[in-house]
C-alpha atoms as a printed R data frame, in Angstrom:
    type eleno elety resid chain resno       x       y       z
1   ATOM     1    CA   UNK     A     1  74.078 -56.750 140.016
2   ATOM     2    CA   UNK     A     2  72.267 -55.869 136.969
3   ATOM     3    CA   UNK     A     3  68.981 -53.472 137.343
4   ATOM     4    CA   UNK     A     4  65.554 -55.587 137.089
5   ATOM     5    CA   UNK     A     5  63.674 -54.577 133.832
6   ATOM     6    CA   UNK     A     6  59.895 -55.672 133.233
7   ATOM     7    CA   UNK     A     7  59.315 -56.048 129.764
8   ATOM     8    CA   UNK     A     8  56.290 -57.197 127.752
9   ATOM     9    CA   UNK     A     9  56.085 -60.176 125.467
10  ATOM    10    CA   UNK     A    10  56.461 -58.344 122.733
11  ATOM    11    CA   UNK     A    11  59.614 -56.130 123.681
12  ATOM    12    CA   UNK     A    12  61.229 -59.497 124.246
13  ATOM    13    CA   UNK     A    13  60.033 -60.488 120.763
14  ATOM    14    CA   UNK     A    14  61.199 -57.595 119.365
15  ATOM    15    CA   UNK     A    15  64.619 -57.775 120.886
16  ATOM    16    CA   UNK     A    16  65.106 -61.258 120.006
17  ATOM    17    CA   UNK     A    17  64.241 -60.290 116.356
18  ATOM    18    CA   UNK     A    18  66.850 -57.797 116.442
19  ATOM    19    CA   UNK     A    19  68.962 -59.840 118.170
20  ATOM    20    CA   UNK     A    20  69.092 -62.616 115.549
21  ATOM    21    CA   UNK     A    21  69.376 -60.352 112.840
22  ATOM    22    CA   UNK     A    22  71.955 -58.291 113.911
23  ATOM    23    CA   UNK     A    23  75.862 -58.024 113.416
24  ATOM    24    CA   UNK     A    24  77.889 -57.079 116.502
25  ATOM    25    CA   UNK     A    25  79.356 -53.264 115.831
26  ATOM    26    CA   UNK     A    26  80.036 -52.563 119.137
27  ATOM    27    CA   UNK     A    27  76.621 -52.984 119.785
28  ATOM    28    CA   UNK     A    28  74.351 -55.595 118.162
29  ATOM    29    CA   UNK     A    29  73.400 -53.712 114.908
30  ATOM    30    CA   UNK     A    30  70.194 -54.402 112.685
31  ATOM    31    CA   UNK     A    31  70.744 -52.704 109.229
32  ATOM    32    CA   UNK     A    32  66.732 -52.577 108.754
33  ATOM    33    CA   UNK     A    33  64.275 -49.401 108.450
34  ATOM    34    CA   UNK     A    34  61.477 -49.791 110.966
35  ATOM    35    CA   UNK     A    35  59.003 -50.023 108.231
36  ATOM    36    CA   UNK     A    36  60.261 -53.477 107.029
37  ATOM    37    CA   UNK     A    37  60.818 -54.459 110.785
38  ATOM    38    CA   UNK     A    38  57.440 -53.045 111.849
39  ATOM    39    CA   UNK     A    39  55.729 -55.306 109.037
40  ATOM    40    CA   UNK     A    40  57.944 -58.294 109.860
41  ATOM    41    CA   UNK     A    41  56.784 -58.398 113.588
42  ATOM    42    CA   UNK     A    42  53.470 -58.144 112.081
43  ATOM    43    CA   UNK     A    43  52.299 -54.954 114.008
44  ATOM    44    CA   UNK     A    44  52.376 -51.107 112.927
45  ATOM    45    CA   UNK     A    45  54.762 -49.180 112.665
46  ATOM    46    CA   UNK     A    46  53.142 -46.639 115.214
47  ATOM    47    CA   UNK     A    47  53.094 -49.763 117.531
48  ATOM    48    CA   UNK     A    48  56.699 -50.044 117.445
49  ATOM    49    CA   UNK     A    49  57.739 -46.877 117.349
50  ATOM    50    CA   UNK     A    50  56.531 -46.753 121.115
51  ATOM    51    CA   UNK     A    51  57.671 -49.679 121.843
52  ATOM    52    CA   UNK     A    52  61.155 -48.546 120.616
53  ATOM    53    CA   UNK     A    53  60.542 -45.344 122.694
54  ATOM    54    CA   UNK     A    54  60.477 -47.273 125.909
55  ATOM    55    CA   UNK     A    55  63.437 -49.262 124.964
56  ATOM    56    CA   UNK     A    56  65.328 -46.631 124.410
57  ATOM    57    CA   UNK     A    57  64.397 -44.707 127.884
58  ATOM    58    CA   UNK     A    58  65.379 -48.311 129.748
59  ATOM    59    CA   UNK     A    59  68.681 -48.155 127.398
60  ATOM    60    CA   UNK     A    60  68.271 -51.276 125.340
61  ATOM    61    CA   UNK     A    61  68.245 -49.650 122.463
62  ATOM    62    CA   UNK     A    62  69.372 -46.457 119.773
63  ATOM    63    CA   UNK     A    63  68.031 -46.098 116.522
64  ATOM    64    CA   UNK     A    64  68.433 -43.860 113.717
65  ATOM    65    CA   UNK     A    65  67.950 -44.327 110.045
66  ATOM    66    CA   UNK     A    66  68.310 -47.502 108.574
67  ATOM    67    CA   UNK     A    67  69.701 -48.956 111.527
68  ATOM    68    CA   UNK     A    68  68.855 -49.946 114.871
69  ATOM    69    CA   UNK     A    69  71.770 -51.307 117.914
70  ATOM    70    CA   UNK     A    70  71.182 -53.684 120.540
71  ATOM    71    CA   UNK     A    71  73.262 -52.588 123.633
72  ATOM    72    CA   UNK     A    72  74.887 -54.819 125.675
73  ATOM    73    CA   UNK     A    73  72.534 -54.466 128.357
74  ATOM    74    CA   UNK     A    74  69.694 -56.113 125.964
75  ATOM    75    CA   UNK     A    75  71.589 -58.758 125.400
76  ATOM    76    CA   UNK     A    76  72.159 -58.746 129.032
77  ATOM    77    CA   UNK     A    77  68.665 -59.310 129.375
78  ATOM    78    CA   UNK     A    78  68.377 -62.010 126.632
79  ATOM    79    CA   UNK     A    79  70.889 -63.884 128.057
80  ATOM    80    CA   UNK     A    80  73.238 -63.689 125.044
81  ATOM    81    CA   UNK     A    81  76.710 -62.666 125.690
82  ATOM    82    CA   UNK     A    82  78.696 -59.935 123.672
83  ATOM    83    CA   UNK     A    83  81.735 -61.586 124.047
84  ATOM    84    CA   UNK     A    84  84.164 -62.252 120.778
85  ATOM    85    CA   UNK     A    85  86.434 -64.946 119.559
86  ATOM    86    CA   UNK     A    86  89.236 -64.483 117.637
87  ATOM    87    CA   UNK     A    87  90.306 -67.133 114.720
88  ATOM    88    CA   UNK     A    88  93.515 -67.920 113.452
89  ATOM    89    CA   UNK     A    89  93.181 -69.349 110.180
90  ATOM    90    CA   UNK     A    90  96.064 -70.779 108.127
91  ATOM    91    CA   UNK     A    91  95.125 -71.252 104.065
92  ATOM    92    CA   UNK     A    92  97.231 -73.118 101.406
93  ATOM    93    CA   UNK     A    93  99.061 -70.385  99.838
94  ATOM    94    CA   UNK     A    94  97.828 -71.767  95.987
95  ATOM    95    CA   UNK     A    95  94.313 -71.398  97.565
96  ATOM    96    CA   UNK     A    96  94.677 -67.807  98.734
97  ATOM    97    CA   UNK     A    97  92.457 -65.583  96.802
98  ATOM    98    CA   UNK     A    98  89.464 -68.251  96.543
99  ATOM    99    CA   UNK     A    99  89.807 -68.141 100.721
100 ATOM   100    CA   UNK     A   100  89.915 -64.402 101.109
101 ATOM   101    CA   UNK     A   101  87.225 -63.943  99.025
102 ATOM   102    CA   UNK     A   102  84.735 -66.571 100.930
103 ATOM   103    CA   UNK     A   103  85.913 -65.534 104.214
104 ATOM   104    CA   UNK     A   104  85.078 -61.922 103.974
105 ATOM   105    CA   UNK     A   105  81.444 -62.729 102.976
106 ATOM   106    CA   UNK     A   106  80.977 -64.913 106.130
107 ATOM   107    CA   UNK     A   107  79.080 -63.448 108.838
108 ATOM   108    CA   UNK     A   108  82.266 -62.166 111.127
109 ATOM   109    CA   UNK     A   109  82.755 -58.319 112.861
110 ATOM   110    CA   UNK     A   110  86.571 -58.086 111.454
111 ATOM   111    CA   UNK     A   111  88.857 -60.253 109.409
112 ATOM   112    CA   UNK     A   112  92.350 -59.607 108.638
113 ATOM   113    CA   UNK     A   113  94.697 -60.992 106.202
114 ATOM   114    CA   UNK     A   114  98.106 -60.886 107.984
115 ATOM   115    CA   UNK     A   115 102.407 -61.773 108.231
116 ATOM   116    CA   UNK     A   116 103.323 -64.569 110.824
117 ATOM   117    CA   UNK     A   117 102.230 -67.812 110.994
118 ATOM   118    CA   UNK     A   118  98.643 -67.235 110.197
119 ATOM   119    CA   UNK     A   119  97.244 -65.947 106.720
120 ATOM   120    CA   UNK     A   120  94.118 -63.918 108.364
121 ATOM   121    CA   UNK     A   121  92.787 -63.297 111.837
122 ATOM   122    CA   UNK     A   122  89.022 -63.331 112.542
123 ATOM   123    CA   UNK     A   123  87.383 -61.306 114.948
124 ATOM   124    CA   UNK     A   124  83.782 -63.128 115.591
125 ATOM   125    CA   UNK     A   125  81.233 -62.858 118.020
126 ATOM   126    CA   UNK     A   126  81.187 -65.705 120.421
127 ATOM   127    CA   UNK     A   127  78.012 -67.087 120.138
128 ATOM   128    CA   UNK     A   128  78.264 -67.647 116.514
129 ATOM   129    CA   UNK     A   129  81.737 -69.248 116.961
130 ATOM   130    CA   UNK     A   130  80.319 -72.809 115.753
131 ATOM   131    CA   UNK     A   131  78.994 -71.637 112.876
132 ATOM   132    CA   UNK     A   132  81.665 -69.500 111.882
133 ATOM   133    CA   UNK     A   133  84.064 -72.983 112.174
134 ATOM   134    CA   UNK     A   134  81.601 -74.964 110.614
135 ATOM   135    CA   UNK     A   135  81.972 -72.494 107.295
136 ATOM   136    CA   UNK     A   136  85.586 -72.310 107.525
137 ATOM   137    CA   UNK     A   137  86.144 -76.186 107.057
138 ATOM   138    CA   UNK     A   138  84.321 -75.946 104.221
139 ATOM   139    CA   UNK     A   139  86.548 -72.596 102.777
140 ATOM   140    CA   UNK     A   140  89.110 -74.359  99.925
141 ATOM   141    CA   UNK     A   141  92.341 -74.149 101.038
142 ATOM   142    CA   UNK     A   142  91.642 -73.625 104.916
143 ATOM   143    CA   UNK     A   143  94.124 -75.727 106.094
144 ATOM   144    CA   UNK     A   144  94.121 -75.277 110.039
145 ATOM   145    CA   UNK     A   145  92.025 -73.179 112.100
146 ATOM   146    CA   UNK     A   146  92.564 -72.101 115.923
147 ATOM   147    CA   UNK     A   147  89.500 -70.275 118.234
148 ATOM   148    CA   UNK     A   148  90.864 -68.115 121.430
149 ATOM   149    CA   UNK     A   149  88.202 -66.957 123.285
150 ATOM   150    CA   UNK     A   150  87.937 -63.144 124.667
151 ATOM   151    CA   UNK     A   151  88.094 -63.026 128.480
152 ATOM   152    CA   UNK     A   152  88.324 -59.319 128.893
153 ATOM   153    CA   UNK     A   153  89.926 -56.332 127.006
154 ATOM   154    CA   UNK     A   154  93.082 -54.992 128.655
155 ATOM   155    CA   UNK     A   155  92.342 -51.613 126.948
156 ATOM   156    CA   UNK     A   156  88.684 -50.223 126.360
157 ATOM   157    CA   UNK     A   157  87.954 -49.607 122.599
């Protein structure tokens, strides 16, 4: 059973900022200097440097510069899941390049262009599964897609 942490209204807010605006690189990762995140929240950057200090000491967060990570125990504690999805996605080979090109600037952890029979393999994180198939319909030349969710990794990465 997970440890019981008390945070204040504005850790929460602060993790749920990061939490929206971050990609999943083994942790949940914000690409942001705390300036511009400091200023964003609308408090000082003083402010939330200590509030960062105590979030890293409960081990919800690391920082360093430019970037800031979520761990999995924040999102834990937001009730967001860390979980990924993989997506098979089949493309028209005459629509290839156009597809490749749009797929790579969609908001995914890993995608793959492939042999078999699928064109590319996407590597998503779960909760943004319905938005990533949502923006592959409307990829030209997607033909077929096919989510397979991640129960648990065989082999630690």
């Amino acid at each position: 059973m997970p440890e019981k942490i008390c945070l204040t209204e504005r850790q929460l807010s602060i993790l749920r900022k990061l939490f929206a605006e971050g990609k999943v690189f083994r942790a949940r990762r914000v690409e942001k200097n705390q300036n511009t995140l400091a200023a964003e929240l609308g408090i000082t950057r003083q402010a939330l440097s200590a509030h960062f200090r105590e979030l890293r000491k409960l081990g919800l967060l690391r920082a360093g510069r430019e970037f800031i990570d979520l761990t999995e125990k924040a999102t834990s504690i937001l009730g967001e899941s860390q979980s990924q999805a993989f997506v098979l996605v089949k493309i028209e080979p005459r629509l290839r390049r156009v597809a490749y090109k749009e797929i790579k600037d969609l908001d995914v952890q890993q995608a793959f262009r492939v042999t078999g029979g699928v064109d590319v393999i996407v590597l998503a994180d779960r909760s943004k599964l319905n938005k990533l198939l949502e923006s592959l319909s409307r990829v030209p030349g997607v033909k077929e897609t096919s989510a397979h969710l991640v129960l648990a990794p065989l082999v630690k990465g």
